[in-house]
N, C-alpha and C positions, 0 to 999 in steps of 0.2 A: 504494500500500500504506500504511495508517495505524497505526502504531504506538498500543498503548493501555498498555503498562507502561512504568512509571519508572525502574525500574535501568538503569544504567549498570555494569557490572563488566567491569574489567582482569585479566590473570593476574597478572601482577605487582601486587603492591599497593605501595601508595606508600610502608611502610615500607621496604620493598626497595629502591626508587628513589631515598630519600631516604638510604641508606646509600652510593648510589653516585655519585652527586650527590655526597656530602661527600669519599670516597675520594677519587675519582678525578677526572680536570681535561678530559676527552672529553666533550665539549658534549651530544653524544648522552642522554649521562646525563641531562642539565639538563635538557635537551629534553624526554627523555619523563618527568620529573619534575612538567614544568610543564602538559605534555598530561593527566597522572594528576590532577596538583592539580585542573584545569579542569574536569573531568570528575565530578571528585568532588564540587567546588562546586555545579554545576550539577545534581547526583543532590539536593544537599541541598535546594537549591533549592526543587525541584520537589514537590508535594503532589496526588494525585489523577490522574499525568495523565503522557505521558514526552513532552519537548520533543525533537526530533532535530535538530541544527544544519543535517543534509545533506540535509534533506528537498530542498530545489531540485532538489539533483544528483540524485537519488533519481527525478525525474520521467522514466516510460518505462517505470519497472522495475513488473512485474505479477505479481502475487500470484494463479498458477494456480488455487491451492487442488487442484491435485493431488500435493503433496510432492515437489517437482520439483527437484533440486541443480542450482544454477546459482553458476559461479564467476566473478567479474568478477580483472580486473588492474588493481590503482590505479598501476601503471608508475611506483612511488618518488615517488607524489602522494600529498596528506594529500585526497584526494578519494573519496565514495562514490557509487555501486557501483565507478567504474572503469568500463573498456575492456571486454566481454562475454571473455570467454575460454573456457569450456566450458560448456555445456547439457547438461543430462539426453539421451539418448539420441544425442551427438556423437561421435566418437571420438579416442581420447587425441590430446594434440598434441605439441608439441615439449618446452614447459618442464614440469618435473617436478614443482616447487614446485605448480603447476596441477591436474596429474594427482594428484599424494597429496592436495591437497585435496579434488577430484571423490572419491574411494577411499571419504578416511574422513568425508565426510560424507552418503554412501553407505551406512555401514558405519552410523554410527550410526541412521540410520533405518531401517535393517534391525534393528537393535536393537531400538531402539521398537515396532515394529511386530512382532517376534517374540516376544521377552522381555513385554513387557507389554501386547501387544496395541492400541497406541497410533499415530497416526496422526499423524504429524508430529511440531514440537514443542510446538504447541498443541494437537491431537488433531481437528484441522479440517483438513489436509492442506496448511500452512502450508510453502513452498518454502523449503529450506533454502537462503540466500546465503549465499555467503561473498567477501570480498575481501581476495585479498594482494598482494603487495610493495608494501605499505601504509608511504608515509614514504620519507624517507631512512633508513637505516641506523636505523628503527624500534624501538625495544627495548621492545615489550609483544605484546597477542593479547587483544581485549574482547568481549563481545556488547552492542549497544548498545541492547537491544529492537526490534529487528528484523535483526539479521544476527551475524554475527563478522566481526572485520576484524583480519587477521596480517598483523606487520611481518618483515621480514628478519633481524632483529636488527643488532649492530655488528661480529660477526664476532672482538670482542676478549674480550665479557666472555660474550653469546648467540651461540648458531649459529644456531641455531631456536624457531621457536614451532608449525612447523607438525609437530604429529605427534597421532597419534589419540589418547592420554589428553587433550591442551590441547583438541583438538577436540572431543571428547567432554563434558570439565570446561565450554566456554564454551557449549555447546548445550545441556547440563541446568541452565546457570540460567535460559534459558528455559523450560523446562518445568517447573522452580519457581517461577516468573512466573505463570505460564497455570494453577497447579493450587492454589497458594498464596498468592503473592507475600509469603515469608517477608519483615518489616521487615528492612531494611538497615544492622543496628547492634547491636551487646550480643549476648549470647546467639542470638538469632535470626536474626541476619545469621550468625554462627560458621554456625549449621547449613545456612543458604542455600550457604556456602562448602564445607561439608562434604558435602551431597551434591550437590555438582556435582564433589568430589573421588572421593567413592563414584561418582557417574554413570563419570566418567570411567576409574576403573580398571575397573566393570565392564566397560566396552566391549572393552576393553581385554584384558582376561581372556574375555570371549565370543570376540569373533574371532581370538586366540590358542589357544581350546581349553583355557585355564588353572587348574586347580582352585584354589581358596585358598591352598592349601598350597606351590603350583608359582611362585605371584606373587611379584611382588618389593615390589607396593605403593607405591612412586615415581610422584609425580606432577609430571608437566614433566621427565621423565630425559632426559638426553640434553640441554638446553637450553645450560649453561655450557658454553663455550671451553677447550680444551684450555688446560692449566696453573692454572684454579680448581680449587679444593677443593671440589666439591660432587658428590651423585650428582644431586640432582634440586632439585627449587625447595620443594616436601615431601615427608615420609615420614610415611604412615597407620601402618606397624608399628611405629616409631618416631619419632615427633613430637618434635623439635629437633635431628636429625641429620642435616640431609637436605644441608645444607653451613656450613663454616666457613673462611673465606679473607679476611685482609687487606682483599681490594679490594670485599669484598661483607657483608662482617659473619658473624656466626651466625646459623644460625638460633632464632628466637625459638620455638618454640611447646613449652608444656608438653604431656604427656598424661595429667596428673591432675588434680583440682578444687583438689589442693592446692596449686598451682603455678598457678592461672590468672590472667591478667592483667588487673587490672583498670587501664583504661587509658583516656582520653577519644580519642587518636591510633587509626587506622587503623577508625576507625568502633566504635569501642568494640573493638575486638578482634577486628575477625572471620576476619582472618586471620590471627589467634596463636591465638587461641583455639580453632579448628576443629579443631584438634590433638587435643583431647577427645573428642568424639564420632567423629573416624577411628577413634580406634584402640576406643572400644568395638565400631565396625562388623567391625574389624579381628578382636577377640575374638571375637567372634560367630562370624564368617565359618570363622575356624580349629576353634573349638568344635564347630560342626553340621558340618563336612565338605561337601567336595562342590564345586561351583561357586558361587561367591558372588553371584552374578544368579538364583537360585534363590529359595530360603527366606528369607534374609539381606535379600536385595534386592526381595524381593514385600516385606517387612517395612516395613522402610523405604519403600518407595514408599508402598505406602499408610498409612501412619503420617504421612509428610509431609502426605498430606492431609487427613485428620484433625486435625491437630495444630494447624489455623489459621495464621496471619498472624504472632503476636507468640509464639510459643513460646520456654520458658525450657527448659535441657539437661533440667530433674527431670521438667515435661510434656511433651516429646517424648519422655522415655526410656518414661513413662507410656503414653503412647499404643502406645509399640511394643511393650509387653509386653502392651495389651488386643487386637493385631491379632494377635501370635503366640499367644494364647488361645484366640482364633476358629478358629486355623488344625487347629489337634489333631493337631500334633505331636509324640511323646511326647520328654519331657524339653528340648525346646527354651526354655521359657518359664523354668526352670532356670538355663540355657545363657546364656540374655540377660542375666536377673538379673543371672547372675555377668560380665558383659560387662562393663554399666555400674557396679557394686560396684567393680569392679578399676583405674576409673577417676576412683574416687569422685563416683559420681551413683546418688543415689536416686530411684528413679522417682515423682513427687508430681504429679496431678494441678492440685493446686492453689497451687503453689509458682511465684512468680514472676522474673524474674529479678532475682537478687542483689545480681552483681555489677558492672556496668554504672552509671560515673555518672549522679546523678539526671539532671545538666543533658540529656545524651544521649536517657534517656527522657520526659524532658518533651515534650509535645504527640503522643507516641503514639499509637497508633489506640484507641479504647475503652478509653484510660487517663484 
């Protein structure tokens, strides 16, 4: 199987790891601190092309091209694929961590394939891998352009990574990969991060049955250890409250332009930043009613793609107000307006992005 996109993305981002690392004296931290940094280096690295370190280990593994969920077990190894553990059409086995992975990556391709009529998560019938018990006492969950691979976490600070929004969140950055490959920094990384946040709650609210209104919007719940202070890792309805605790920090993200951060650290922003365009999805969603993988989520889907490679918040809000125009929905286009208004973004085709230091977008695509 030959990988042809370049990202690399972790759920945790390195701001986050980098608070726990300084907190706390559990090497684990350090660890997947220094795993994050490597990771990142190496995404910088790279121009035109994704290098996979595991490609060796990798040999064996075949790319059906019929969407086929297959889960490996790296048995507390930093090794990819691991050990075979379930196949498409096997049935369940002993360990659980296994079985909910076969489920929800299951679930998401029934996603895909219902919801937006899509075929994998490159639209070529691309077999969904995944490999867990990834590491010792692991404390992240990536897609590395060709799979996802979940650790266990430490048990102190994580319990998990494996649950269908993280699932969800790491397999729609592949299919921002395959329909976009939104740049990885400023502005357009934020939105690469935000709709694999939107990917992931809609999944989420599909096979829960969940209208807008019914959702809680928590992305990564459930994640921290009893006796943190946190609901989730973010909140779309509420961007910077999603936890605040001694051993982990605050959460950083604004949800208005007037608050955003412009910052050279965590790739320009894109995981403080996303904070913004959540919660105008968020508006939307509550605004029009209904199920949010509906109207809301046709919107954005195809907006993303339109929207190109280097989009700044004002030309993707742009775009999504000419896709809701096509649609002729009455008053939705309205509805949007006031979406991104409330979050201070003007929809501007031709508006680039702002805030983002220059050093950051220098040597950009078609800059």
């Amino acid at each position: 199987m030959t990988a042809t996109h370049k990202h690399i993305h972790t759920f945790l981002p390195v701001l986050v790891l980098r608070e726990l690392a300084k907190r706390n004296i559990d090497p684990c931290h350090k660890k997947a601190l220094d795993f994050a940094l490597k990771l990142q280096r190496r995404r910088q690295r790279i121009v035109g092309g994704f290098f996979n370190r595991h490609t060796a280990v990798n040999t064996g593994r075949i790319d059906t091209g019929n969407a086929q969920v297959q889960i490996y077990d790296a048995q507390g190894q930093e090794v990819q694929p691991g050990v075979k553990a379930r196949f498409e059409g096997e049935a369940p086995v002993a360990d659980k961590v296994v079985n909910a992975s076969f489920d929800y990556n299951t679930i998401v391709r029934e996603f895909y394939r219902k919801v937006f009529g899509r075929n994998s998560i490159n639209d070529k019938g691309m077999d969904l891998v995944r490999t867990v018990h990834y590491g010792d006492a692991f404390n992240n969950a990536f897609w590395d352009g060709t799979q996802m691979v979940y650790g266990d976490g430490d048990g102190t600070i994580f319990t998990t990574f494996v649950s269908l929004d993280v699932n969800g969140h790491e397999m729609t950055h592949g299919v921002t990969e395959f329909d976009s490959a939104e740049e990885y920094f400023g502005m357009s990384g934020a939105l690469n991060e935000s709709n694999s946040d939107i990917g992931g709650e809609m999944i989420e609210q599909w096979h829960l049955g969940q209208t807008a209104d019914k959702a809680d919007w928590l992305v990564g719940k459930g994640i921290w250890a009893p006796g943190i202070n946190g609901t989730a890792l973010r909140s779309m309805i509420a961007p910077g409250t999603a936890y605040d605790d001694p051993k982990i920090g605050k959460d950083p993200q604004p949800a208005h332009m007037r608050n955003y951060v412009k910052t050279r650290r965590d790739q320009g922003g894109v995981h403080i930043n996303s904070g913004i365009p959540n919660k105008a999805f968020v508006n939307f969603a509550l605004a029009i009613g209904g199920n949010s993988w509906e109207l809301p989520g046709k919107v954005w889907y195809q907006a993303r793609k339109k929207a190109g490679s280097t989009p700044s918040f004002y030309q993707f809000a742009y775009w999504t107000i000419e896709v809701v125009k096509g649609m002729g929905v009455a008053g939705a286009e309205a509805k949007l307006l006031a979406a991104w208004d409330a979050v201070g973004v003007t929809p501007d085709k031709n508006k680039d992005d702002d805030r983002t230091p220059a050093r950051l977008l220098r040597g950009r695509k078609g800059k």
